[in-house]
C-alpha positions in Angstrom: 34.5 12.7 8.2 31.0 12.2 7.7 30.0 8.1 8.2 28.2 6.3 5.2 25.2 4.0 5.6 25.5 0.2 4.9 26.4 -0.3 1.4 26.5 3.2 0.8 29.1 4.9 -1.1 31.6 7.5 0.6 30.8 11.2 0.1 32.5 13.1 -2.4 32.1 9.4 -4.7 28.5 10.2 -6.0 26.8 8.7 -9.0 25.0 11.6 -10.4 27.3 14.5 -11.3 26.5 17.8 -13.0 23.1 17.6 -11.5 23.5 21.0 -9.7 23.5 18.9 -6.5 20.0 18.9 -6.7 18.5 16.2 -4.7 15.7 13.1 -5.4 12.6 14.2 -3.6 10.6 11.3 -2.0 7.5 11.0 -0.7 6.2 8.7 1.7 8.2 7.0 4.0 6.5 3.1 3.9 8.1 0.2 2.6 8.9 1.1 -1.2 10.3 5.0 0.1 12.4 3.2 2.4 13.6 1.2 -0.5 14.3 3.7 -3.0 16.0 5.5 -0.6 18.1 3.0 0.2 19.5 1.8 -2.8 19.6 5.9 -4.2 21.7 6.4 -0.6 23.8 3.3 -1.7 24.5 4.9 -5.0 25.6 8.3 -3.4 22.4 10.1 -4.7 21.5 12.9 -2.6 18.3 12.4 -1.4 14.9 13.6 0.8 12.6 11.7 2.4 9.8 13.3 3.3 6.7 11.6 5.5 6.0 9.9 8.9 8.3 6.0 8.6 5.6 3.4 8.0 2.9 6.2 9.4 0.0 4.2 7.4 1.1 1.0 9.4 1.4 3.0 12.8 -1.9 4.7 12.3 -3.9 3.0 9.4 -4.4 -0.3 10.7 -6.0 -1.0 14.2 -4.6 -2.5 17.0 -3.9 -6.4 17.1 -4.2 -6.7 13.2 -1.6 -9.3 11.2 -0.4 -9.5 8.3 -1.4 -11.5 5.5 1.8 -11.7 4.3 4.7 -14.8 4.5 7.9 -13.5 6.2 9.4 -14.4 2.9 7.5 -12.2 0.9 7.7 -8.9 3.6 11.5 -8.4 3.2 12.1 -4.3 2.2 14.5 -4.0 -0.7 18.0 -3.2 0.9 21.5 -2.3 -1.1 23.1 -5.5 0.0 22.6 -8.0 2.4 21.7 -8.0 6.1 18.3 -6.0 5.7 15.6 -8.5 6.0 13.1 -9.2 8.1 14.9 -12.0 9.7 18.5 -10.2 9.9 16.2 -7.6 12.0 14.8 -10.6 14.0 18.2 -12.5 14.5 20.1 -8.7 15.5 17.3 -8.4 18.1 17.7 -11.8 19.5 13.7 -12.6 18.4 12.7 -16.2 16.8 12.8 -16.7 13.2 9.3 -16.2 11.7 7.9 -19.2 9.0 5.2 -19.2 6.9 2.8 -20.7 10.1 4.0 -17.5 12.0 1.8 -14.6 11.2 3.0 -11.6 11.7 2.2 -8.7 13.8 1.9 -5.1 11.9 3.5 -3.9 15.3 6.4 -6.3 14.6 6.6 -5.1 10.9 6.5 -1.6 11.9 9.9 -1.9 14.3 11.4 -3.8 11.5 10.9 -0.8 9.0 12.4 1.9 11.7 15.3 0.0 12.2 15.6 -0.5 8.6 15.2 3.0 8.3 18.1 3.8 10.9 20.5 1.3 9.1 20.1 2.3 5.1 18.0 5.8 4.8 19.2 8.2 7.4 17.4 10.7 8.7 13.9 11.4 7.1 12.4 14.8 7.4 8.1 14.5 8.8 7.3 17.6 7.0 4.0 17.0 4.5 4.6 17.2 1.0 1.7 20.2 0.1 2.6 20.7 -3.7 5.2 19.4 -6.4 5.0 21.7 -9.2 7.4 22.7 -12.1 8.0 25.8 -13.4 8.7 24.9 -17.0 9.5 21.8 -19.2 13.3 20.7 -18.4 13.3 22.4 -14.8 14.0 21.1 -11.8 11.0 20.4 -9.1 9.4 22.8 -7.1 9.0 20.9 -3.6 6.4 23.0 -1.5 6.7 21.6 1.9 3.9 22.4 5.4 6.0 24.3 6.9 6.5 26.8 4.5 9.6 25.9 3.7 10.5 25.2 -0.3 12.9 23.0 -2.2 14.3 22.2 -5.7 14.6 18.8 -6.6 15.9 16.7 -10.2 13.6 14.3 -9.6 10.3 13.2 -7.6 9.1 9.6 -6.6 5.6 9.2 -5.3 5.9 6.7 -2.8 2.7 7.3 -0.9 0.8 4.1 -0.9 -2.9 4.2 -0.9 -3.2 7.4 1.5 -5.6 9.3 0.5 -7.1 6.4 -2.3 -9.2 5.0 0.3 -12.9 4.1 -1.6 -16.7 4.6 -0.1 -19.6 3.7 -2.1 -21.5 7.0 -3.0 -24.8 5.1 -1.3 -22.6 5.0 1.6 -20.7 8.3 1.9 -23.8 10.2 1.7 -24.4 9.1 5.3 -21.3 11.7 6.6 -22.0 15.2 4.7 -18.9 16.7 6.9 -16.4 13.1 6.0 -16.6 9.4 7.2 -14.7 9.3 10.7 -14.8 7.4 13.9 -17.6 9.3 15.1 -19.8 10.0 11.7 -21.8 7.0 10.9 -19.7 5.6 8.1 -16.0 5.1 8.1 -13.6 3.3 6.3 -11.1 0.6 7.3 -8.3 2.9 7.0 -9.2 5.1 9.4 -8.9 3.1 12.9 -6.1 2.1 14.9 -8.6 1.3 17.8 -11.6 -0.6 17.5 -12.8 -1.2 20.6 -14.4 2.3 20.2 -17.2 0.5 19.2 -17.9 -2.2 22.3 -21.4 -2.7 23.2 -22.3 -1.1 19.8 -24.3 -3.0 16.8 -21.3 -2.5 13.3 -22.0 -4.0 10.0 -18.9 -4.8 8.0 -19.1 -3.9 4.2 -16.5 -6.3 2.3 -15.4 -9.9 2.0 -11.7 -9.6 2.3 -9.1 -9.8 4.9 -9.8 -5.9 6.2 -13.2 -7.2 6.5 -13.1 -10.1 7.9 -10.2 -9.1 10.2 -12.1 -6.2 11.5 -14.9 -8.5 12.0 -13.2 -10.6 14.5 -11.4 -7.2 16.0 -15.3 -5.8 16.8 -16.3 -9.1 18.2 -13.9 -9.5 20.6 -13.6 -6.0 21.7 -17.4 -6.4 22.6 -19.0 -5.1 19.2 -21.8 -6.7 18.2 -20.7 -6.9 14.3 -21.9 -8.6 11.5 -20.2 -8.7 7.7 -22.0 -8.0 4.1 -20.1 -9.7 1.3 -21.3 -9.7 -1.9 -19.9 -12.7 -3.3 -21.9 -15.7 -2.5 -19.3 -17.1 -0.3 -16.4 -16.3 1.6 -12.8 -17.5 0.5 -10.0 -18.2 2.4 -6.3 -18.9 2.1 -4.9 -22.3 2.6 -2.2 -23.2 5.4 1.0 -23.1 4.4 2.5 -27.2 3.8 6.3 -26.2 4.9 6.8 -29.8 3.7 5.3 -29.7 0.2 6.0 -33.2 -2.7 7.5 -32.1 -5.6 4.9 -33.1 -8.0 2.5 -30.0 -6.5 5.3 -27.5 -6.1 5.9 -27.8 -9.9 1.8 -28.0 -10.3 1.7 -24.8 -8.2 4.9 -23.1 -7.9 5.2 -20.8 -4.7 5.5 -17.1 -4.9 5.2 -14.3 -2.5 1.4 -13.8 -3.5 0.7 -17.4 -3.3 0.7 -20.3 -5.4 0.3 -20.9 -9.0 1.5 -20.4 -12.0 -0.2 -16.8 -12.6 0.7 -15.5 -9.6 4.3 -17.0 -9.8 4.8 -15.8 -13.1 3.8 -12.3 -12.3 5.9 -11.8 -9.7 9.1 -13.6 -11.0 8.3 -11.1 -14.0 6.3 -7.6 -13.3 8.2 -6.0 -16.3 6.9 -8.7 -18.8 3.3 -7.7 -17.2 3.7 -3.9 -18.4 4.6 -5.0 -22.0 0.9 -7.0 -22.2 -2.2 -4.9 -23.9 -3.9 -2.4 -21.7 -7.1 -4.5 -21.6 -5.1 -7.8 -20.0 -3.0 -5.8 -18.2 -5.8 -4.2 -16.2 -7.7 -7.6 -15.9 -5.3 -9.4 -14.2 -4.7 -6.3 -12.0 -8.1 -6.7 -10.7 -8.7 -10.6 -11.0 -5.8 -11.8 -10.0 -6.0 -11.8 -6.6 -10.1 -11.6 -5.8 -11.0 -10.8 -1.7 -10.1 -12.9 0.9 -9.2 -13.7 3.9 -6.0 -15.3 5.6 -6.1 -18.8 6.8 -5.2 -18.1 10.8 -7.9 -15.6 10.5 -10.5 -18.5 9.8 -11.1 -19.7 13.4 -11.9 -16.1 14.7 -14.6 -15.8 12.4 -16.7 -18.8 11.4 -19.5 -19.5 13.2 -18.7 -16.9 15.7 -19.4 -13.7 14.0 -22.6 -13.2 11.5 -21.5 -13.4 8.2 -24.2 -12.9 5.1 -23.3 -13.4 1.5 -25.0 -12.9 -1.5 -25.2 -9.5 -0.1 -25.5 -6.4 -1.9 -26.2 -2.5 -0.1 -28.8 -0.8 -2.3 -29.7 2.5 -0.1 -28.9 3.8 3.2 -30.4 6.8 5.6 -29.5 8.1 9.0 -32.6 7.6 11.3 -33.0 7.8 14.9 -31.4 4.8 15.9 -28.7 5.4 13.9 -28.1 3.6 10.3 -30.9 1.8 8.1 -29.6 -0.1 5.4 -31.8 -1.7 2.6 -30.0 -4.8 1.8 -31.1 -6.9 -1.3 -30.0 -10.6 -0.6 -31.0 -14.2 -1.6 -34.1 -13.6 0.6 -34.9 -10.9 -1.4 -34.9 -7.0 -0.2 -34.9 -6.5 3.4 -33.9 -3.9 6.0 -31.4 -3.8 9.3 -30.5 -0.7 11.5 -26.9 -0.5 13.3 -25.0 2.1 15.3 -22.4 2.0 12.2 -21.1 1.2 8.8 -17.7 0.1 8.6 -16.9 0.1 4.9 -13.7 -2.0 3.9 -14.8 -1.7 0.1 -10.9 -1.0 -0.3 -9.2 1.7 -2.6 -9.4 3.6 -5.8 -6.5 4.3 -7.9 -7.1 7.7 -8.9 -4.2 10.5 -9.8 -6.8 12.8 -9.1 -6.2 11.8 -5.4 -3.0 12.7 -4.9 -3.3 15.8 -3.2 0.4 17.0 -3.7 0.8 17.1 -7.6 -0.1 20.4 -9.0 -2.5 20.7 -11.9 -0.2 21.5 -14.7 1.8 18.3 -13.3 -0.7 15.9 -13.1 -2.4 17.3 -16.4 1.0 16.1 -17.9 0.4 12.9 -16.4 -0.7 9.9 -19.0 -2.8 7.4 -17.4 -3.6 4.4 -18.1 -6.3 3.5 -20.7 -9.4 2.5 -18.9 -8.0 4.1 -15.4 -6.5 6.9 -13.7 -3.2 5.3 -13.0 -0.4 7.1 -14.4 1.6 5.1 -17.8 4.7 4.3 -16.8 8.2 3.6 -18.5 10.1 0.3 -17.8 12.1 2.4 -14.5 8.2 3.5 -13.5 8.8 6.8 -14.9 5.7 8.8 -15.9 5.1 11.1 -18.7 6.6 13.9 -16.8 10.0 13.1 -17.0 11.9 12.8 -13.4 8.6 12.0 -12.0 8.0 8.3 -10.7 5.3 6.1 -9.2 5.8 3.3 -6.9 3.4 0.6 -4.8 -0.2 0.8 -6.1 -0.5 3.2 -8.3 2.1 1.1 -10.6 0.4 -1.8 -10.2 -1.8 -1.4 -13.5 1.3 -1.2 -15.0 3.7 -4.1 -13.9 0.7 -6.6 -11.7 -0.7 -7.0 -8.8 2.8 -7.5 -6.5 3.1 -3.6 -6.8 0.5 -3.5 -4.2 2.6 -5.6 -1.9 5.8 -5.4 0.1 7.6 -8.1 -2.0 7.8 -5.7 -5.0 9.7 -3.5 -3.5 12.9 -5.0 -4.6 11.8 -4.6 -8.4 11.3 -1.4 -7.9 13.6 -0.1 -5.6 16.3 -1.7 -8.2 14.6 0.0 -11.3 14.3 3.4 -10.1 17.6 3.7 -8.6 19.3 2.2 -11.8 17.4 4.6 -13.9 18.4 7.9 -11.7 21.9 7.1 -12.0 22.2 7.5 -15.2 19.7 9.9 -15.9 21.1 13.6 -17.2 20.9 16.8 -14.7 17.4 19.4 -15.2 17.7 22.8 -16.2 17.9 25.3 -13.7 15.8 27.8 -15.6 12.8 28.8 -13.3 
């Protein structure tokens, strides 16, 4: 007899029936795949995951980074109890994280793998190439690397911000053949080791915490770094008061992005977000939560490493000695050479960049007025029915928690609930 996952129904006691036994194709294998999986597992859903587990935290972040998130707010979203980040810590005999503990990515990277042991099961590493379908009604053509293809009733797009990474055109034009460790440009997303660059001169491009986090990374691996922002100062969190008075919690209510109203109303409520006009909708998306960096981060970067604000890149060429940048700042226009640009000028949310979605699918795709982020029903459904969006890419939609862990739970919860009651797809190909 074949053993079921926590919380997940036996075999043979599935939710979905005359479904052809057609499974729910996801892709990516971070925190909100992990979740959907989960609670689709939980409801007896057949189900592929396809993707590295937590490969953009293994291989997108460098070495030593935290992150900027409470332990509160970097729970996955799991069927029933026992799956957060402190039920990992306690089972592994490790100290109970607070809101003064900042947290490794290492550390968050074990807690997904055993996450993914207890509630998902076996994920498959193949790469997603193409997710076409042949006809309106018909089930998904799942086109995997390794040649190998497979029919799915539904697709979720749980890739994160691979491949949504942004360069300034003044910038990219520095690496004809891509930005990369060894091209002159790169982008944050690209290191998992910066102390590639010791004894070499790297300007940081960006104000928040990949910026100013890589800063201090450079400097102490022996870089000789320096950060651009543009905003004429640099902002920081506020240490957490564990011991708060009651009059400022109901001032500024706590939630996982911080505190505030805003911000606590947003995440107690992402669905209410989605039903607000386009034009607020995509201003709080991009207001809401302007760069900066985290408070323990603070002493590893003032007055230790070169910080200029007011800053603004207007040109850049490759010369002999490596990068000149013409920089226009409150001393007016000026010049600096360095061995590299490290641009952490973070991501784009474009459709267009999701290499997996064929043409005719993504053509089917609404977007969002005023961006290239799909338009999304109240279970993050796009256009094309049976195919869903999670983590950034609904954040124009339902706020600015999409692009964090904590909103996995929301979404996780409405996906799930939706695919269980949603009818079979045609077979017809």
């Amino acid at each position: 007899m074949t053993q079921s996952l926590p919380g997940q129904r036996p075999v043979g006691e599935q939710a979905l029936t005359g479904r052809g036994g057609l499974p729910v194709v996801i892709v990516g294998a971070g925190p909100y795949g992990l979740s959907v999986a989960a609670h689709l597992r939980a409801a007896g859903v057949p189900v592929r995951v396809f993707g590295e587990v937590l490969g953009s935290w293994r291989h997108a972040m460098a070495t030593g980074m935290f992150l900027k998130s409470t332990p509160d707010a970097t729970d996955l979203s799991a069927p029933g109890p026992g799956g957060r980040l402190a039920d990992f810590r306690r089972v592994h005999g490790e100290p109970e994280l607070t809101e003064l503990t900042p947290i490794p990515c290492d550390v968050f990277v074990r807690y997904g793998m055993w996450f993914q042991k207890q509630y998902v099961g076996e994920v498959d590493q193949a790469r997603v190439t193409a997710v076409d379908r042949p006809g309106p009604g018909a089930a998904f053509l799942v086109r995997l690397d390794d040649g190998r293809e497979i029919e799915a009733a539904a697709v979720v797009a749980a890739t994160g911000l691979n491949g949504l990474a942004h360069i300034p055109a003044e910038l990219r034009r520095l690496a004809p053949d891509g930005p990369g460790r060894d091209a002159l440009v790169s982008h944050t997303s690209q290191h998992t080791d910066l102390s590639y660059y010791a004894g070499r001169r790297v300007v940081v491009i960006g104000g928040g915490q990949s910026a100013l986090e890589s800063a201090a990374l450079l400097h102490e691996a022996g870089a000789k770094a320096q950060v651009l922002v543009r905003e004429p100062r640099v902002l920081w969190g506020m240490k957490p008061d564990l011991a708060r008075p009651l009059t400022e919690r109901v001032a500024k209510p706590a939630s996982p992005l911080g505190t505030g109203w805003i911000l606590a109303a947003v995440c107690k409520a992402p669905g209410g977000v989605r039903r607000m006009p386009a034009a607020a909708r995509l201003l709080l998306f991009r207001r809401a939560l302007g760069p900066s960096g985290g408070w323990w981060l603070r002493e590893r970067v003032e007055g230790i490493v070169a910080v200029r604000t007011s800053c603004r890149v207007v040109g850049a060429e490759a010369v002999r000695a490596g990068v000149r940048l013409e920089v226009d700042g409150p001393g007016g226009p000026g010049t600096m050479t360095v061995d590299h640009v490290l641009a952490a000028t973070g991501y784009r949310l474009d459709l267009d960049a999701v290499p997996f979605l064929s043409a005719a699918v993504r053509d089917s795709v609404v977007c969002v007025r005023g961006s290239r982020a799909p338009h999304l029903s109240a279970a993050l459904e796009s256009s094309v029915p049976g195919l869903y969006f999670t983590g950034s890419l609904a954040a124009p939609m339902f706020g600015p928690m999409m692009r964090f862990v904590a909103g996995t739970e929301f979404a996780a919860t409405r996906i799930a609930r939706h695919l269980c009651r949603a009818p079979a797809p045609g077979r017809d190909r």
